[in-house]
C-alpha positions in Angstrom: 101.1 45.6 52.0 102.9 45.7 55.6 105.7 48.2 55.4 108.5 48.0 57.8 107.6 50.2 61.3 110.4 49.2 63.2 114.1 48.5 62.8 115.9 47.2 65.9 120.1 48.2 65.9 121.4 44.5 66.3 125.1 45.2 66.1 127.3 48.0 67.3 130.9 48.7 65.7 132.2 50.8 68.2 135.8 52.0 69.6 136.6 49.3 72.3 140.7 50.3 71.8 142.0 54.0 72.6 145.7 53.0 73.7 147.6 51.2 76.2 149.2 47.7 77.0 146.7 44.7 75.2 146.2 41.4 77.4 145.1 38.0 75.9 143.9 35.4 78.6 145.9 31.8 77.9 143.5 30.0 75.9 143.4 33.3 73.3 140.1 33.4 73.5 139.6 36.6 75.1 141.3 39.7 74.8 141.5 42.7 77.2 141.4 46.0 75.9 141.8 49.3 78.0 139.2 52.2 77.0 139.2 55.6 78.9 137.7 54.5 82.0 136.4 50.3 81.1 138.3 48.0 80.3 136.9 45.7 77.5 136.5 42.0 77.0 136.2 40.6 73.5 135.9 37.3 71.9 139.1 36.9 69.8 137.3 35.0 67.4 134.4 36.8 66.9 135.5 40.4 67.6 132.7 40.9 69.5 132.7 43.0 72.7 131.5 40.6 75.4 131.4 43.2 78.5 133.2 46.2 80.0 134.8 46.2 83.1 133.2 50.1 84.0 134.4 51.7 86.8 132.2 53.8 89.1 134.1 56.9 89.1 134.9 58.0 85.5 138.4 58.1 86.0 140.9 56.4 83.4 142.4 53.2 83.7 146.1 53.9 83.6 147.0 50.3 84.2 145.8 46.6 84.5 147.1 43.2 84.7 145.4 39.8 84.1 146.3 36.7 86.6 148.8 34.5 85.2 145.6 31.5 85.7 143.6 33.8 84.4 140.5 34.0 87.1 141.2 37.5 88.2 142.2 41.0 86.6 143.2 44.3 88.5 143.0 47.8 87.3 144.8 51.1 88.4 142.7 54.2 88.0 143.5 57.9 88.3 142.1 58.1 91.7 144.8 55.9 93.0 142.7 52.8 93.7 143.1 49.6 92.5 140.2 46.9 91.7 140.4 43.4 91.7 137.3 42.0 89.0 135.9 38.9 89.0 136.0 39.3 85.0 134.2 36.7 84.0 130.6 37.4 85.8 131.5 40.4 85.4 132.1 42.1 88.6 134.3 44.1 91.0 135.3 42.2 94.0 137.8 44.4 95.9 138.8 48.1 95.6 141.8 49.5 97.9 143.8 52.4 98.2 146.9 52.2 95.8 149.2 53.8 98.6 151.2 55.8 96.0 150.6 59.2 95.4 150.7 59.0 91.7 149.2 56.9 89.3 150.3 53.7 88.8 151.9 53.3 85.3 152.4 49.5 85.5 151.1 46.3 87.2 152.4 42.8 87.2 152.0 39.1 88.6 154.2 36.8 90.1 153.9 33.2 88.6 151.9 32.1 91.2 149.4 34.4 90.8 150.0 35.6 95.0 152.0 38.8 94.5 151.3 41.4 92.7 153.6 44.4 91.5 152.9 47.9 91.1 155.2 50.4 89.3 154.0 54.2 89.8 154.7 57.8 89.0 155.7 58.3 92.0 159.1 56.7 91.7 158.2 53.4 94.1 156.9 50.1 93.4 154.6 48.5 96.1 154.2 44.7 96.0 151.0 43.1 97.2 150.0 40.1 98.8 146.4 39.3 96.7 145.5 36.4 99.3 146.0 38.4 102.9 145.4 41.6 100.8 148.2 43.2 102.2 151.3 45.9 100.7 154.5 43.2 101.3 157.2 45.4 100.3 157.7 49.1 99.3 160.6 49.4 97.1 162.4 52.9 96.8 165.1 53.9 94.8 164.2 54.2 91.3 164.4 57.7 89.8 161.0 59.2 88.1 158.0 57.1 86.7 158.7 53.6 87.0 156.9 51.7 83.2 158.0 48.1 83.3 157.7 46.2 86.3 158.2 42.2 86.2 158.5 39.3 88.0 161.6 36.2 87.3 159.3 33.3 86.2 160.8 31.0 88.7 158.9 31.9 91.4 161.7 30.5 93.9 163.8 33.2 93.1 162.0 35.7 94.3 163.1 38.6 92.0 161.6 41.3 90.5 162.9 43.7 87.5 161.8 47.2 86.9 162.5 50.0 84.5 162.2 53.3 85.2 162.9 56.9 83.2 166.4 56.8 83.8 166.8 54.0 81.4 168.4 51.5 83.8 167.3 47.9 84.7 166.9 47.1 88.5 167.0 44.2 90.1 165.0 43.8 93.5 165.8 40.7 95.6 161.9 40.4 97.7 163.5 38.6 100.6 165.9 41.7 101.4 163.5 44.0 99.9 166.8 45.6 98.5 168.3 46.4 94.9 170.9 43.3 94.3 171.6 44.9 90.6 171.4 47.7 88.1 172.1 46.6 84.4 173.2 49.6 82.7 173.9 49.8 78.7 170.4 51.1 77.2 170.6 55.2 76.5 166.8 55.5 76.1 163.5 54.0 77.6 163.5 50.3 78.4 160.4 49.0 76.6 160.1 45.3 77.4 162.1 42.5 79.3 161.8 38.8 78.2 163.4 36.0 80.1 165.4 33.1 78.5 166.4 29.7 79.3 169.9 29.2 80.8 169.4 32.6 82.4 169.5 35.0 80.2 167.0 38.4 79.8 166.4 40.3 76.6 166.1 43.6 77.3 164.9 46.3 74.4 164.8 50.0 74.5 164.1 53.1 72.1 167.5 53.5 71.5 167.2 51.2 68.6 168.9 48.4 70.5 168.2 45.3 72.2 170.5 43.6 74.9 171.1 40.0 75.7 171.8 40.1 79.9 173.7 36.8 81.4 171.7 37.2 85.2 174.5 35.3 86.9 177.2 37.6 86.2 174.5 40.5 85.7 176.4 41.6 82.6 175.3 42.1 79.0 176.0 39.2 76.7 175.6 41.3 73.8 174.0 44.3 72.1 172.4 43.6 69.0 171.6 47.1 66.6 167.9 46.8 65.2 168.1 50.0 63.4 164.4 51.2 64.8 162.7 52.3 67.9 161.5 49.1 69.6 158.5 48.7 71.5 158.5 45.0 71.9 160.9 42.4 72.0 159.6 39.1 72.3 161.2 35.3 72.4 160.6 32.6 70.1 160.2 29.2 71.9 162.6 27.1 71.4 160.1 24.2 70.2 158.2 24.8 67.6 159.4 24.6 63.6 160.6 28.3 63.1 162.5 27.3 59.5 160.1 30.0 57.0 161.3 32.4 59.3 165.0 32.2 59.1 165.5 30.1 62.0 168.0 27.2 60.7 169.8 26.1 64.3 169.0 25.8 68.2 169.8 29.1 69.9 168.0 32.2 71.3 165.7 34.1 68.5 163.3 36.9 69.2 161.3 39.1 67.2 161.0 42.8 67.5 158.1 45.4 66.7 158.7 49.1 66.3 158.7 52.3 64.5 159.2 50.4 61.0 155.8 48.8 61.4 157.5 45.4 60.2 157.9 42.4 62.3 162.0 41.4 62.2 163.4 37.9 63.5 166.6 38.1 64.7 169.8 35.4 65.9 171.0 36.6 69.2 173.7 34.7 69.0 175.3 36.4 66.0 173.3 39.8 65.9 171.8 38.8 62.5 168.4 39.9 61.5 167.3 36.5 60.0 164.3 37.4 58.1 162.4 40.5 58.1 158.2 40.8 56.9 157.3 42.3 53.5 155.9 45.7 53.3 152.6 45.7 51.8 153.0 48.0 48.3 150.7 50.8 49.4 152.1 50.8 52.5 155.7 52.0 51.0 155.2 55.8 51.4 154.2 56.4 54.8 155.7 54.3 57.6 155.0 56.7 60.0 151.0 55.7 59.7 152.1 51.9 60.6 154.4 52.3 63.5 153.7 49.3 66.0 154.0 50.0 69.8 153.3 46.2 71.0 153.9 42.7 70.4 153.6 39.4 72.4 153.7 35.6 71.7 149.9 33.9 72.3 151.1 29.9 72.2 147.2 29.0 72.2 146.4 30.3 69.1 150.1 30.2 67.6 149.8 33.4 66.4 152.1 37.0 67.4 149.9 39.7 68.2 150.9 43.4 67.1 149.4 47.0 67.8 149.8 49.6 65.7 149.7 53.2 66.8 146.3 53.8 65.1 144.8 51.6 67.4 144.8 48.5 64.7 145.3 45.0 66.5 146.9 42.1 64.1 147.2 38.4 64.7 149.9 37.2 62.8 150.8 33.4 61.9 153.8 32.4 64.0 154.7 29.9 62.0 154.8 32.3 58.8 154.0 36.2 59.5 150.9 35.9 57.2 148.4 37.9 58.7 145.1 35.8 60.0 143.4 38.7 61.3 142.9 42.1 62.0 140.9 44.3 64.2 140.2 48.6 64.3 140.1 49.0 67.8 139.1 53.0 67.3 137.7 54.9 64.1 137.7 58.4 64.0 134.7 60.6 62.9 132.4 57.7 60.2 131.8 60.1 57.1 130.6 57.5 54.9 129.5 53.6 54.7 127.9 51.1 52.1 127.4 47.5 52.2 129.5 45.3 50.1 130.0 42.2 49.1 128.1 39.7 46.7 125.5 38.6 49.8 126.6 42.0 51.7 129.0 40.1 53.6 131.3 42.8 54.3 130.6 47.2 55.1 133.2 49.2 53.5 133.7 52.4 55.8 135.3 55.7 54.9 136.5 56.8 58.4 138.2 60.6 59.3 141.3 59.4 57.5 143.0 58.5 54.4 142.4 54.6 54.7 139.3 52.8 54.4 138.4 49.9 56.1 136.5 47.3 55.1 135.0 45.0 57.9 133.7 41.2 57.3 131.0 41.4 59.4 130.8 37.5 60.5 134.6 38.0 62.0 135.2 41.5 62.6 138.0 41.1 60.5 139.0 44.4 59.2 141.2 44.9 56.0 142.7 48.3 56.1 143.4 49.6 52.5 146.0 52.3 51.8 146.2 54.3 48.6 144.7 58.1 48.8 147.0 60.6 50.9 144.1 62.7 52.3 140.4 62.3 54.0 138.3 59.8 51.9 134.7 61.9 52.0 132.2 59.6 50.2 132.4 56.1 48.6 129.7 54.0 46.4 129.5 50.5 45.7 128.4 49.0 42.3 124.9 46.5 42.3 126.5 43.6 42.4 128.5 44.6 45.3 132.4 43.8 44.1 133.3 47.0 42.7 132.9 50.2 44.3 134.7 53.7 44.2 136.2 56.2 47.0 136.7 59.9 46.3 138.8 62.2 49.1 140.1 65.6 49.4 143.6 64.4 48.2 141.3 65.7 44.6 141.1 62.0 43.1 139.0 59.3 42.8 140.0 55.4 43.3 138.0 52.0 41.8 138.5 49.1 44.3 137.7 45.5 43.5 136.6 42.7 45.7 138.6 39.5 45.1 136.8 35.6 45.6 138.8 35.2 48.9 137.3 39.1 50.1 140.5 40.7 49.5 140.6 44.3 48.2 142.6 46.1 45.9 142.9 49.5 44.0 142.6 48.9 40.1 142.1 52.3 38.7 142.4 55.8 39.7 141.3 59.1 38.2 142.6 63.0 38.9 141.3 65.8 37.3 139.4 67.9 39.8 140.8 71.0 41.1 139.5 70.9 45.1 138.4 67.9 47.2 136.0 65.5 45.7 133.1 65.4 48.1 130.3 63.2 46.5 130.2 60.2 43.8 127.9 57.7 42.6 128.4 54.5 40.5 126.1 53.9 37.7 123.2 51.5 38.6 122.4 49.0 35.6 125.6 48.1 34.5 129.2 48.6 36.0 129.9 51.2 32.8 130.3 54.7 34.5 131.0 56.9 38.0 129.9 60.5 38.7 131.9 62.8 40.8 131.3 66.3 42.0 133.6 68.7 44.4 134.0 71.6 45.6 135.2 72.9 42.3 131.5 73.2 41.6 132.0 70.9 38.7 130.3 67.5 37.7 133.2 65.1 36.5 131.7 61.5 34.1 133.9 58.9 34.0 133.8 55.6 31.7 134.8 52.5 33.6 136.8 50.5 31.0 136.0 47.1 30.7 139.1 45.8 31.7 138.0 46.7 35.2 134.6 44.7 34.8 135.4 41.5 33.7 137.1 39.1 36.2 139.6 37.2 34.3 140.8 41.1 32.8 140.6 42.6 36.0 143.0 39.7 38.0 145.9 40.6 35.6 146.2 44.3 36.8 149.3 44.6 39.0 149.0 48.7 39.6 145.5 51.2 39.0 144.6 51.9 35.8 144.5 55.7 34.7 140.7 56.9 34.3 140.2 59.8 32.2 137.3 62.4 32.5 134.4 61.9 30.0 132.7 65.0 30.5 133.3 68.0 32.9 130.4 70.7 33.2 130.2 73.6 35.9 127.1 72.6 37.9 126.5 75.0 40.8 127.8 78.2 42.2 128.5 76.2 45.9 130.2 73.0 47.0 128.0 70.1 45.8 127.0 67.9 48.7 125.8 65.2 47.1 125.3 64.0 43.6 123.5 60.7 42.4 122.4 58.5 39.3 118.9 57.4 38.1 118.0 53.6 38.2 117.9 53.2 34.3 121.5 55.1 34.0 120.3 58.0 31.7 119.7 61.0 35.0 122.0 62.3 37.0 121.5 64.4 39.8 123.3 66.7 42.1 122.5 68.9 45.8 124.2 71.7 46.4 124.8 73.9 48.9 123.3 76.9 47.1 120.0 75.3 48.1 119.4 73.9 44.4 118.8 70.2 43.0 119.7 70.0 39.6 118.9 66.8 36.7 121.0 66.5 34.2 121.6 63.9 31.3 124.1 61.8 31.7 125.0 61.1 28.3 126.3 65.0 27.8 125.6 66.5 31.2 123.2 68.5 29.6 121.0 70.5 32.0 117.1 69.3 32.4 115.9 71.4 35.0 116.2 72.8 38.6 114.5 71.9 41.7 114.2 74.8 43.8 112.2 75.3 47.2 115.0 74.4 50.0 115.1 77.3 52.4 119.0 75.9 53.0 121.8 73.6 51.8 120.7 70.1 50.3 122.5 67.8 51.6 121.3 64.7 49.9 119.5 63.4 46.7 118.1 60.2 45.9 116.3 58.6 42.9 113.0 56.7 44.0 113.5 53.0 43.0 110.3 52.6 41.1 108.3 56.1 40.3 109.7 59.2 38.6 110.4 60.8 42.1 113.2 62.7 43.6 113.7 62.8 47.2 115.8 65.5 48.7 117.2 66.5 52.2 118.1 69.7 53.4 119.4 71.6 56.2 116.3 73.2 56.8 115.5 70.2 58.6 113.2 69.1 55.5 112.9 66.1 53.2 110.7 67.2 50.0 109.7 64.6 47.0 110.2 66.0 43.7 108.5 65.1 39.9 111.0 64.8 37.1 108.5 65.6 34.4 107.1 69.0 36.0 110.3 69.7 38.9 107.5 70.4 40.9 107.6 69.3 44.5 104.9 66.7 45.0 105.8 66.3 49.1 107.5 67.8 52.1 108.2 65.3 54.6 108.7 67.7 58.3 109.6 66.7 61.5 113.2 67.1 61.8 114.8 69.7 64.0 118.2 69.5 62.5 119.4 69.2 59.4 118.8 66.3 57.5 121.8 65.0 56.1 121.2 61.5 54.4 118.1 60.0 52.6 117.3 56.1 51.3 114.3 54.7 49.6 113.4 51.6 51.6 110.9 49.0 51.6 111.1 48.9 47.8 110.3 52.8 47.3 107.3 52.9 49.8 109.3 54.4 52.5 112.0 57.0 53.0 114.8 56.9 56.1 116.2 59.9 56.7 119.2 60.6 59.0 119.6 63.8 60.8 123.0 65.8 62.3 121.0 65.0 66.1 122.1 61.5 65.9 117.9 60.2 65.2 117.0 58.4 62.4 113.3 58.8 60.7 111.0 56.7 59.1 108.4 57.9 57.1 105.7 56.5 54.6 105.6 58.1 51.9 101.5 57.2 51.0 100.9 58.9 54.3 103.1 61.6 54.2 103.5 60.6 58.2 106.9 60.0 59.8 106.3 56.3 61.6 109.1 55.4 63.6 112.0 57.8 65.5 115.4 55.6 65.8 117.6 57.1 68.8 120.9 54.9 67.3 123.9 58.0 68.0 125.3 60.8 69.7 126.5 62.9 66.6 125.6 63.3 63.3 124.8 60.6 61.0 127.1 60.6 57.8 126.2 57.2 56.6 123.3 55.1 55.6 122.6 52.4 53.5 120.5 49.9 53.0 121.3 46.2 52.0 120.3 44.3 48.6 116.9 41.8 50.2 115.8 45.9 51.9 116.1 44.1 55.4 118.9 45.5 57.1 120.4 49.2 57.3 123.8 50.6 58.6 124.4 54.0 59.8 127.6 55.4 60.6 128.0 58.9 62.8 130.7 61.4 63.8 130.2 59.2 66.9 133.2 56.9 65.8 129.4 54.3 65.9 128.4 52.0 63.2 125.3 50.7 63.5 123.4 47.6 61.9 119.6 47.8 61.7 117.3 44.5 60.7 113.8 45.6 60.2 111.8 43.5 62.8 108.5 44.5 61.8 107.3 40.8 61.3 108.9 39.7 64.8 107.5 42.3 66.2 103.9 41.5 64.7 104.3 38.0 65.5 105.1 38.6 69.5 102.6 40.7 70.0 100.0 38.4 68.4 101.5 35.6 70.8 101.1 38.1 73.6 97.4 38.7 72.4 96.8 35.2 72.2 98.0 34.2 75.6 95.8 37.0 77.1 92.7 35.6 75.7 93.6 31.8 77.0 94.2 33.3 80.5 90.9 35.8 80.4 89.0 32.4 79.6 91.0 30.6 82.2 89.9 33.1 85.0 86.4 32.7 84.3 86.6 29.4 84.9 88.4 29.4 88.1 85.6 31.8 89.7 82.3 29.6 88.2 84.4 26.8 90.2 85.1 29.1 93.0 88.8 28.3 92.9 89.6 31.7 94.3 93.2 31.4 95.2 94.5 30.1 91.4 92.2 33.0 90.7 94.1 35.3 92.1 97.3 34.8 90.9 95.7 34.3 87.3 95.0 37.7 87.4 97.8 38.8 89.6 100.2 37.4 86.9 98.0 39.5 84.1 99.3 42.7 85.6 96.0 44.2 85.6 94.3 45.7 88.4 90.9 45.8 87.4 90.7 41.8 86.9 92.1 41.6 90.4 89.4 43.4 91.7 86.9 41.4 90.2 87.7 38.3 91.4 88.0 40.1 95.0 84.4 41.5 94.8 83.5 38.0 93.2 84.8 36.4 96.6 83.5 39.0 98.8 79.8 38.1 97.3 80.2 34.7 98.9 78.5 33.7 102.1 81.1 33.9 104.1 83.1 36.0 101.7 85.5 38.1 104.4 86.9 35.1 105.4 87.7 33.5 102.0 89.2 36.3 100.8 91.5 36.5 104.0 92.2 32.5 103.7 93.0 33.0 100.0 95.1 36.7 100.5 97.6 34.8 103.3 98.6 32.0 101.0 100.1 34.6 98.3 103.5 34.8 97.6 105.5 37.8 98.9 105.7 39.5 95.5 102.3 38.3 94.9 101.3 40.8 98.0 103.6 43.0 96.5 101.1 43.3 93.5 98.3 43.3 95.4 99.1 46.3 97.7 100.5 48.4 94.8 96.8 47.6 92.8 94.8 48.5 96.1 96.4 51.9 96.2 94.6 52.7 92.8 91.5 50.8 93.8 91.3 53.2 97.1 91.1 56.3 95.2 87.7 55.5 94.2 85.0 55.4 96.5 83.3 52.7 94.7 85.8 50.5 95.8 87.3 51.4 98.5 85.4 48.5 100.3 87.2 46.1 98.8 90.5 48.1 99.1 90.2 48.1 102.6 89.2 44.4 102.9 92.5 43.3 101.9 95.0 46.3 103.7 93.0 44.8 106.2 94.0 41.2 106.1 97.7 42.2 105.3 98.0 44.6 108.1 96.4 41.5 110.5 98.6 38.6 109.4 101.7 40.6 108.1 104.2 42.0 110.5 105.4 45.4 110.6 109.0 44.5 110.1 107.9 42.0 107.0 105.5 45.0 105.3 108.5 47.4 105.9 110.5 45.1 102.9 107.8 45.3 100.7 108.8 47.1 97.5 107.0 50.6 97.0 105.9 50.0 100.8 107.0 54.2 101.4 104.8 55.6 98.7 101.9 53.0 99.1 101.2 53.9 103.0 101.8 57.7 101.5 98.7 57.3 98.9 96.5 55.0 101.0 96.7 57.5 104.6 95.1 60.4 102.5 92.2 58.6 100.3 91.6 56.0 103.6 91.0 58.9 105.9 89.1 61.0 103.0 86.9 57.1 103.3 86.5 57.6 107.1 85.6 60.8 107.1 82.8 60.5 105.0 81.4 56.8 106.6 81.5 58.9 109.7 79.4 61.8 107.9 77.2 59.0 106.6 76.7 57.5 110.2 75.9 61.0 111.6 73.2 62.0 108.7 72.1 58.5 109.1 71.3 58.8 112.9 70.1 62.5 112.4 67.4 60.7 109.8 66.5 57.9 112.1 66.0 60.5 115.0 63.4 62.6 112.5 61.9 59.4 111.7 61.2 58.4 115.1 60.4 61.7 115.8 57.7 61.8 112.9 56.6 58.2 114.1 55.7 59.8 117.9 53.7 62.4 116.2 51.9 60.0 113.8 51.0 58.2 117.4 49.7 61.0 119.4 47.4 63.0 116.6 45.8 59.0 116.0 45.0 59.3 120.0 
């Protein structure tokens, strides 16, 4: 049998979101997301990150700004420089200095995509020509850091509007390069303009107001109280069949985003708040976790985007509010993840907070679920993948249930320990049970009613049942790390950090025996799939196999230098995979006791692993804020290199043909294009043994291609450190050196360190001909000397 040797990370969940304004190109099929110092560039669709836009220098983007056509995007850095990408390919086209001598906090285009605005913390805004790449206008006057800069969208007007810390509104007339207004009326930071038909601007601040502006008179309309800090304030078209969302007649409507975390529709006309998004039940106690601090209109896809301020990015229906999608732009610390699903469609992921996230993986579409009020520590997933269970430090444990469409819900929930529940596992045959332990040092059985199990029971629950200890036994005098349950239901066991594994019986929680040996902590145990084994991890940097009929250990697996912190059984119990607080990931077979494949996959440690139900992918998640998919590729692998193989014996057969029909030059690049030196020597001393060889071989050497010379002169440096052929080393330096001219060798690759090998070894060559020719006329003087002896004794 052919175990898996190699697994080959195919997909990275990574933070691509840490903060800042969000930027969807006009189709709404990509979106732009600033990350420390890259901006990134996803597939809406997919969620998948397409490329960074990664700046040399390391320093954070503090703002950026997409062309209104959508061919060209700018970034502001710390350093003060601004770049203008080509995003697309991707690649950076222009840098210049900014000219401020502060960051710049904003950026903007005009409508025709010619001038671009910058808003800094210096107090000025600069305004750029992008096609003579040239600072137009340098607009003083604003008082501290200027954070909204934007253009009127009839570009004949040639106005722009800024907002600074002073909580006015300017108006900048570019022909007079002057201030023409100042709309006063907001008492706190002006967080986003919008401009209306019939010349009107909505303004809206954090002072929990927004403000209708007639730009003729350049006086407020009206002042409409939203009741919450707004972030975002943004127009509804005037097209477009609004009706599910309160809007009954023609008139200006916007919707606003803000500390609330709810999207709110509101007439301007009247002041009205016209209809206003449902909270999501779980989300009723804690709005402050929900807050949104952007919003914008994307008419390509219909939808309104939102951020929220834990980095969370949701596509909403315009039409409606229902959410379409939703994508975690940042996780915290990973502690734990498991596969879920019926066909493991979906991960469930237990970040550094108390919401879980479950991800579809075809989409990226993440559903956020709310219900424990601390850290969720460790989560386990039932075998047919629908039901699994969370515990956290908030001392509980919750049962979640995967509904037909892939929606999740809470539908029971037990409390009962006295500390933080730090490890559980679900009972393996049926869906009947779920063992917890914490840092109470107690073991906790709980039944599963069957209410929970069966589908047409488990749609009618509307809030989580109560689950009820079966049994509670003291298990260890340390926190237990990790606690899991035997394939056939009836053994339970638990790690601790007293350096003991324990079996017990899960019927009573009766003690069977003690595994001890662990110089340290164990951090993990795991039943074998198939044989009577336990495996255990510690952190003494050691995995050890275990019997359950003797607790003697049968195996110690070393080769760590960390602790290990998570074990699986893979390849259906042949092979272990151990994950270690170093960020690598081990292989090891268990026949051979040898570990067969180190995985470099993270930076940090590795909380999570799993492996899915067909045993041909694993995910691993790490303090990293990583999670990563694995697919074994042990039979791709296999297969290439038996093509590779293959093709190597069809071209060794092919070059022995070309030289018994003497077709040198196809010769060459045969072997040239086989990467192997020796071959191409052969064929050279096969043309050299022609009559007439020294010229064939300079006939056939000129008509290579340049990086076919390239090859050549990096294989004669290895052929001239052997004396046995230095002949034919020399032959061909020979031929190049005649026919190629010094300027065209001086751009050949490796040219520096060839002529740096070749002068030592050719002289070493020389130097030893010459001693050859001196001993060789020393011996033919003796011999003619012994010859003119011979002569005169004959006389």
């Amino acid at each position: 049998v052919s175990f898996p040797c190699s697994y080959a990370a195919t997909r990275k969940i990574e933070p691509f979101y840490k903060g800042g304004r969000i930027q969807i190109s006009r189709d709404g099929k990509f979106m732009f997301c600033p990350c420390g110092s890259k901006v990134n560039v996803l597939d809406v669709e997919t969620g998948a990150l397409l490329h960074s836009l990664q700046q040399d220098e390391e320093e954070d983007v503090t703002a950026f700004v997409l062309s209104p056509d959508d061919e060209v995007l700018v970034t502001g850095s710390r350093a003060l420089l601004l770049r203008r990408w080509r995003w697309r390919e991707p690649r950076c086209e222009r840098t210049w200095r900014a000219v401020h001598t502060a960051p710049v906090a904003t950026m903007a285009f005009d409508p025709t995509a010619t001038l671009l605005a910058t808003g800094g913390c210096d107090s000025t805004i600069k305004v750029w020509d992008m096609v003579r790449h040239y600072c137009t206008h340098n607009l003083k006057g604003s008082s501290g850091v200027v954070h909204l800069v934007e253009f009127h969208p009839d570009a004949s007007r040639l106005q722009l509007f800024s907002s600074c810390i002073d909580y006015k509104i300017r108006i900048w007339d570019l022909s007079s390069s002057k201030c023409v207004a100042v709309l006063e009326g907001h008492f706190s930071a002006v967080t986003s303009l919008a401009f209306a038909a019939g010349n009107s601007l909505l303004s809206s601040g954090r002072d929990k107001i927004c403000m209708v502006w007639d730009l003729e008179t350049r006086q407020s309309k009206r002042t409409v109280p939203v009741y919450e800090t707004v972030e975002a304030a943004v127009l509804l078209p005037e097209e477009g069949d609004f009706s599910q969302l309160g809007v009954k007649k023609q008139g200006l409507h916007f919707v606003t985003a803000g500390s609330k975390g709810l999207l709110r529709v509101w007439d301007a006309a009247t002041g009205a708040c016209v209809h206003s998004q449902a909270v999501p039940f779980a989300l009723r106690e804690e709005p402050s976790e929900r807050s949104l601090s952007q919003c914008r209109f994307v008419p390509a896809r219909n939808e309104i985007l939102t951020v929220s301020v834990e980095h969370n990015i949701l596509f909403y229906d315009a039409q409606s509010l229902q959410l379409r999608k939703q994508l975690a732009g940042y996780n915290e610390e990973v502690l734990d993840v498991k596969f879920l699903g019926p066909g493991d469609s979906h991960i469930v992921v237990a970040t550094n907070s108390p919401q879980l996230k479950v991800f579809e993986l075809a989409t990226s579409h993440c559903q956020i679920l709310y219900g424990h009020t601390e850290t969720i520590l460790a989560l386990d997933v039932f075998r047919k993948g629908l039901l699994f269970v969370t515990c956290a430090k908030d001392r509980s444990l919750r049962v979640w249930r995967m509904g037909r469409a892939g929606r999740v819900t809470c539908v029971a929930q037990g409390l009962g320990h006295a500390h933080g529940v730090g490890a559980v596992a679900c009972s393996r045959l049926k869906e009947s049970f779920v063992v917890t332990s914490s840092q109470d040092c107690t073991i906790k059985i709980w039944n599963i009613p069957e209410s929970l199990t069966s589908k047409a029971k488990a749609a009618l629950i509307s809030s989580p049942e109560p689950l009820h200890a079966r049994v509670t036994e003291r298990g260890h005098d340390k926190d237990i790390n990790s606690v899991a349950v035997s394939p056939n239901d009836k053994l339970l066991a638990t790690g601790s950090q007293d350096r003991l594994a324990k079996l017990w019986s899960c019927s009573d929680c009766s003690l069977l025996g003690v595994f001890s040996g662990h110089k340290r902590g164990i951090w993990c145990v795991q039943f074998s799939p198939v044989d009577q084994v336990l495996a255990t991890s510690s952190a003494d940097g050691t995995l050890k196999l275990w019997g359950l009929r003797d607790f003697s250990c049968l195996k110690t697996f070393e080769g760590h230098d960390a602790s290990v912190l998570k074990i699986i059984f893979v390849s259906r119990g042949a092979q272990l995979l151990s994950s270690g607080s170093d960020g690598l990931l081990k292989l090891w077979t268990i026949k051979t006791n040898e570990c067969v494949k180190t995985l470099d996959g993270h930076e940090d440690k590795i909380w999570g692993l799993h492996s899915n139900k067909k045993d041909d992918m694993v995910v691993t998640a790490s303090s990293d804020s990583c999670i990563t998919l694995w697919q074994d590729v042990t039979e791709i692998e296999e297969k290439e290199a038996q093509a590779k193989q293959e093709e190597q014996i069809m071209k060794e057969q092919e070059l022995s043909n070309l030289l018994h029909e003497k077709r040198y030059l196809k010769a060459l690049g045969l072997a040239i294009s086989l990467d192997r030196p020796h071959t191409v020597l052969t064929v050279v001393k096969a043309i050299l043994r022609e009559p007439e060889g020294r010229r064939h071989l300079e006939e056939n050497i000129v008509r290579l291609r340049k990086d076919q010379k390239e090859a050549v002169l990096a294989f004669l440096v290895t052929w001239n450190t052997n004396s046995r052929n230095c002949h034919e080393a020399q032959a061909v330096m020979e031929t190049l050196l005649k026919h190629e001219a010094p300027d065209t060798l001086l751009q050949f690759s490796g040219i520096k360190s060839a002529v740096e090998s070749l002068l030592p070894y050719t002289e070493r060559h020389f130097q030893r001909l010459s001693r050859l020719l001196q001993a060789s006329t020393f011996i033919e003087f003796m011999w003619h000397n012994m010859r003119l002896a011979d002569v005169a004794q004959q006389d």
